[in-house]
C-alpha positions in Angstrom: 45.7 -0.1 49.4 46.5 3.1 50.9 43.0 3.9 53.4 39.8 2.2 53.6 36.3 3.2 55.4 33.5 0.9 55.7 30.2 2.2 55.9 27.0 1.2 56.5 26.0 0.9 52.9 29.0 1.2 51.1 32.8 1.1 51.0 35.4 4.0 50.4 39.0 2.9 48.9 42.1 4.2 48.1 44.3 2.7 46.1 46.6 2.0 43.5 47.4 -1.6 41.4 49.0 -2.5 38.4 48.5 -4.4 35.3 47.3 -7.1 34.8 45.2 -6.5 38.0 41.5 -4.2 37.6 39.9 -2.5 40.3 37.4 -4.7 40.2 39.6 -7.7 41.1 41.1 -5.2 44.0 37.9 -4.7 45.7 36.4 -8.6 45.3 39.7 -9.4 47.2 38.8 -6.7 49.6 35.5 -7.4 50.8 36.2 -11.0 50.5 38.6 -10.2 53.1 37.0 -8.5 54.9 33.7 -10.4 55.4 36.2 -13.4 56.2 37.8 -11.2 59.1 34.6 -10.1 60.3 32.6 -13.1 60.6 35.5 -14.7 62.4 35.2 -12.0 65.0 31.6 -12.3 65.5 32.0 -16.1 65.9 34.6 -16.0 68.3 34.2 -12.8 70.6 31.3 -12.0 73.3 28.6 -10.3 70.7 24.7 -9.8 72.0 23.4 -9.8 68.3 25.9 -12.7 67.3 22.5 -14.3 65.6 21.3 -11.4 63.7 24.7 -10.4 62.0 25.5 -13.9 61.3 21.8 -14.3 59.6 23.1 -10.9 57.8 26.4 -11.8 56.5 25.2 -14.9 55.1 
């Protein structure tokens, strides 16, 4: 993965795999990840709409 953007409503990727891998595989891992990573943070730092994302992520 070379550069990444997350948007509001969608995701912008660059990047490059090989075989046997498909891009679909590379951007299930990614947002996977990424949700992971993000939910963490919301747990575990001061966050006034803590509740709502939470409620949204899940």
């Amino acid at each position: 993965m070379y550069a990444w953007c997350l948007m509001l409503n969608h995701l912008h990727l660059v990047v490059n795999y090989d075989a046997p891998f498909q891009l679909k595989d590379v951007i299930r891992d990614f947002k996977r990840h990424v949700v992971k990573q993000v939910i963490f943070q919301i747990t575990n730092e001061p966050e006034s709409r803590r509740e709502w994302l939470l409620r949204e992520f899940r």
